[in-house]
C-alpha positions in Angstrom: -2.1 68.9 -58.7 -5.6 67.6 -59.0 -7.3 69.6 -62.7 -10.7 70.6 -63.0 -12.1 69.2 -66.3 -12.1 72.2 -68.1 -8.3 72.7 -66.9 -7.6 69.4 -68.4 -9.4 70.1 -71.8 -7.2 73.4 -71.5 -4.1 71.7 -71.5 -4.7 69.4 -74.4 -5.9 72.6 -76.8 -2.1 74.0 -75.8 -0.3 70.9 -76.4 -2.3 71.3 -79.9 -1.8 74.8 -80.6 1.3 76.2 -78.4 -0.4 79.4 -77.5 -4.0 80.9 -77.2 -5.3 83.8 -76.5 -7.9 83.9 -72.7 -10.5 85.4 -75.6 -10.2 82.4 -77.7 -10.4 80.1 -75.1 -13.6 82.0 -73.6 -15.0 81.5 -76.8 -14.0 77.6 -77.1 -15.6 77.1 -74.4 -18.3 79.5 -73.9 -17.4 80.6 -70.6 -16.7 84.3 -69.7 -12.7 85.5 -70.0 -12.4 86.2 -66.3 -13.3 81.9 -65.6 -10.7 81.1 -68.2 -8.5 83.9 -66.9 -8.6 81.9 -63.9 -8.3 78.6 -65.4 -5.0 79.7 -67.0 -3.3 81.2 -63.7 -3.8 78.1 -61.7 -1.9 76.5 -65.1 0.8 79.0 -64.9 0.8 79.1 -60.9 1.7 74.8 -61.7 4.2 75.7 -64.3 2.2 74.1 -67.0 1.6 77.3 -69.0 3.6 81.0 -69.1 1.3 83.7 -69.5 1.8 86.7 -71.8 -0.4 89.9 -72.7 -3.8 88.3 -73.4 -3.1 84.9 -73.4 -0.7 82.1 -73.0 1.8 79.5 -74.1 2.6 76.2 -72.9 5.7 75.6 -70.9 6.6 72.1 -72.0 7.4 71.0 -75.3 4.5 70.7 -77.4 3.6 70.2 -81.9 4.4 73.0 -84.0 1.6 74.7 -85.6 0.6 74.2 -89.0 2.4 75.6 -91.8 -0.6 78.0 -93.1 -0.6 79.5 -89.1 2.9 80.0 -88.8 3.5 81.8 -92.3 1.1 84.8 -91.2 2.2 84.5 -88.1 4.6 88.4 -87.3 4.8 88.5 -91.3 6.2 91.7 -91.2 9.2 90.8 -89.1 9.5 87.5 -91.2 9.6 90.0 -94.1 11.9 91.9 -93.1 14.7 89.4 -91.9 13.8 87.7 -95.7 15.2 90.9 -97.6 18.0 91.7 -95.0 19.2 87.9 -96.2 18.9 88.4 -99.2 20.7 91.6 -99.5 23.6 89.4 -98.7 23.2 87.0 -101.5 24.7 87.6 -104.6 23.9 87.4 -107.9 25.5 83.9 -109.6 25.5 82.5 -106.0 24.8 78.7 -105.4 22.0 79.1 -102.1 21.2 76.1 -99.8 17.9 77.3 -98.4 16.1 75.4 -95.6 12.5 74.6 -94.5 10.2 77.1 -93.2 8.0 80.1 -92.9 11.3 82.3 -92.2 13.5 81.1 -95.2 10.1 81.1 -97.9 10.7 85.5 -97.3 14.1 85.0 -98.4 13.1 83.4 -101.4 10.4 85.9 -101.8 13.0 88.6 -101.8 15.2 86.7 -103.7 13.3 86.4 -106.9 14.0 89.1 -109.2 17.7 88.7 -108.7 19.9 86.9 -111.1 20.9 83.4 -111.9 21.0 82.0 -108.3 21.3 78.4 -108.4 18.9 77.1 -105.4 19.0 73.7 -103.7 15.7 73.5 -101.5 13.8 70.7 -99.8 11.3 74.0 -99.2 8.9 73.5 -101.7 7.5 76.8 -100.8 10.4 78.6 -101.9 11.0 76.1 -104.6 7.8 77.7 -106.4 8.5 80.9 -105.6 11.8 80.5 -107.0 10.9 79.3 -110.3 9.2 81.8 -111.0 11.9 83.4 -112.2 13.5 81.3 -115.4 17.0 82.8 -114.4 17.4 80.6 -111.3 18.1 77.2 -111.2 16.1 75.6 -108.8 16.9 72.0 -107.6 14.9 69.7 -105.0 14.9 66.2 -103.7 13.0 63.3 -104.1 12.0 62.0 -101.1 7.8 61.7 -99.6 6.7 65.3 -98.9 6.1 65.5 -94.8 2.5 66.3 -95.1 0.6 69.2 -94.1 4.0 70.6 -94.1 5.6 72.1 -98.0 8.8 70.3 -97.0 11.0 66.9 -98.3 12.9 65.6 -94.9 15.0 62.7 -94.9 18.3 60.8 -96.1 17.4 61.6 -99.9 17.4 66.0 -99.0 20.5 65.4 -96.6 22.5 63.9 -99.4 21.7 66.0 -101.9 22.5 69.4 -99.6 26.1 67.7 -98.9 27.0 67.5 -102.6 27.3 70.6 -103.4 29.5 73.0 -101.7 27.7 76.6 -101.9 28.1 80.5 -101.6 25.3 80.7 -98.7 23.5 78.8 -96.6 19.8 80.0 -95.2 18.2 77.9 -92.4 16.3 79.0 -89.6 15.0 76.4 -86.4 12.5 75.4 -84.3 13.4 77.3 -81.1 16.5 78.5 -79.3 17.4 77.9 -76.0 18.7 80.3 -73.2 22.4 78.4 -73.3 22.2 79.1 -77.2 21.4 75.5 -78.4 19.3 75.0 -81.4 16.2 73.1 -80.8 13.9 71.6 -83.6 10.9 69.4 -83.0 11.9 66.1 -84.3 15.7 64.6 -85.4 15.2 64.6 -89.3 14.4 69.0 -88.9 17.3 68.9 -87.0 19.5 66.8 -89.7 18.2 68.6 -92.4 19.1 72.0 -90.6 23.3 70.6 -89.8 23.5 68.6 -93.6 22.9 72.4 -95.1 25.4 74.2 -92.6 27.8 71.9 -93.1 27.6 72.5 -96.4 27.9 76.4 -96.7 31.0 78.6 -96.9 29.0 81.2 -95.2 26.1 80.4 -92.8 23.2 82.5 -91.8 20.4 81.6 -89.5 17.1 84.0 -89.8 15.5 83.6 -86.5 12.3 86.0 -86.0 11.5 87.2 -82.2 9.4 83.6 -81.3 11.9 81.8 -81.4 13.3 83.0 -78.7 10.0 81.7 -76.7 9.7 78.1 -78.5 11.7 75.6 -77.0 11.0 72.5 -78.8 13.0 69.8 -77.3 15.6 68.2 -79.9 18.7 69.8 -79.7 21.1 70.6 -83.2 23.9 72.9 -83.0 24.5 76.2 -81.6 24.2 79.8 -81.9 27.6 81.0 -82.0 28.2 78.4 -84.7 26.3 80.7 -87.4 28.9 83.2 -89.4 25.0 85.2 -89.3 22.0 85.7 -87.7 19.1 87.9 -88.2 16.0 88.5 -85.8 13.5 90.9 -85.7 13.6 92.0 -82.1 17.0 92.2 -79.8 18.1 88.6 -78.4 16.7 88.0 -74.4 19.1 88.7 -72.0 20.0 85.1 -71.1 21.2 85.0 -75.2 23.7 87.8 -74.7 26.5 86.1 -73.4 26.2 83.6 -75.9 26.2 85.8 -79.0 29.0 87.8 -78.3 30.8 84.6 -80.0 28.5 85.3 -83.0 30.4 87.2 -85.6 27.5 88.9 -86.6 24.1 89.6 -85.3 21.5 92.0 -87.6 18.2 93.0 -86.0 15.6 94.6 -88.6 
């Protein structure tokens, strides 16, 4: 398929961002929203892009956005998922808590509880954590992966494995129609399987876009979660898969 110019330069703002909206690309480009409209069905017509209501998301595999975009990103959903976690946390409990927008609720809703011992490379949560001077909040060393709030790495992997704790709180990159876990690079994906492996009880918080995301390294599987919590019923292709899930809560 031979792209206009404009079609290319379309594709390369997805591969940057994921999704966009036909107004914001109208405006990037100061062109009116019925050009770009068509622009972005001839994408979707070449399977390059999937539209939804008022915009669009690319098909193949692209960058996660930035931290700051993806924390405001369905906020109330990731809220919501955040206290439903931590309403199954204890107080006293030893918590490995993963990177993420997702995971930085729980920790929000955590914080006023009591005496939690935390082992984070989220250095999101770490701070909201400490807030508190009941918890005791441990990270790794490690070089901080830059934009992002988060340590990655042998350093955070080793320090997850020695402890054994209570609960484990993770969430992913995407998840697949088969129910595979996808990430966007190996170490997310290592970091995500160190802190399973090392919970008694396992709970991935998952809100509704992941079920659109599929980055394209693979870790794990759904039905290997003793929880998971989502915002919005799981897709119809998930349902098979999930009825090996011991528990599913939607909030």
């Amino acid at each position: 398929m031979d792209l206009s110019d404009r079609q290319t330069r379309i594709v390369s703002l997805f591969r940057q961002h994921g999704e966009m909206s036909v107004d914001a690309l109208a405006e990037h480009f100061g062109v009116a929203t019925q050009t770009i409209r068509r622009d972005v069905n001839t994408l979707c017509d070449a399977n390059v892009l999937r539209r939804y209501h008022g915009g669009a998301r690319l098909l193949t595999p692209g960058p996660n956005q930035p931290y700051e975009v993806r924390r405001v990103r369905n906020l109330e959903g990731k809220i919501r998922i955040g206290l439903a976690a931590a309403d199954r946390i204890p107080d006293g409990a030893t918590v490995l808590l993963g990177i993420g927008t997702t995971p930085e609720q729980v920790a929000v809703a955590l914080v006023h509880r009591k005496r939690l011992t935390v082992i984070t490379n989220n250095l999101r949560a770490a701070l909201v954590l400490a807030a508190n001077p009941e918890h005791r909040v441990i990270v790794p060393g490690g070089e901080l992966r830059s934009p992002n709030p988060e340590i990655l790495g042998d350093e955070a992997n080793r320090l997850f494995r020695a402890y054994r704790a209570d609960v484990g709180v993770y969430s992913v990159g995407g998840i697949d129609d088969d129910g595979a876990l996808l990430d966007y690079d190996r170490q997310e994906a290592a970091s995500r399987e160190a802190l399973r492996e090392a919970s008694r009880y396992r709970i991935l918080v998952a809100d509704a876009y992941k079920f659109t995301r599929k980055p394209n390294v693979r870790g794990g599987q759904l039905d290997e979660q003793d929880l998971v919590i989502t915002d919005a019923p799981l897709p119809a292709p998930l349902c098979d898969r999930a009825q090996q899930v011991p528990e599913i809560q939607v909030v």
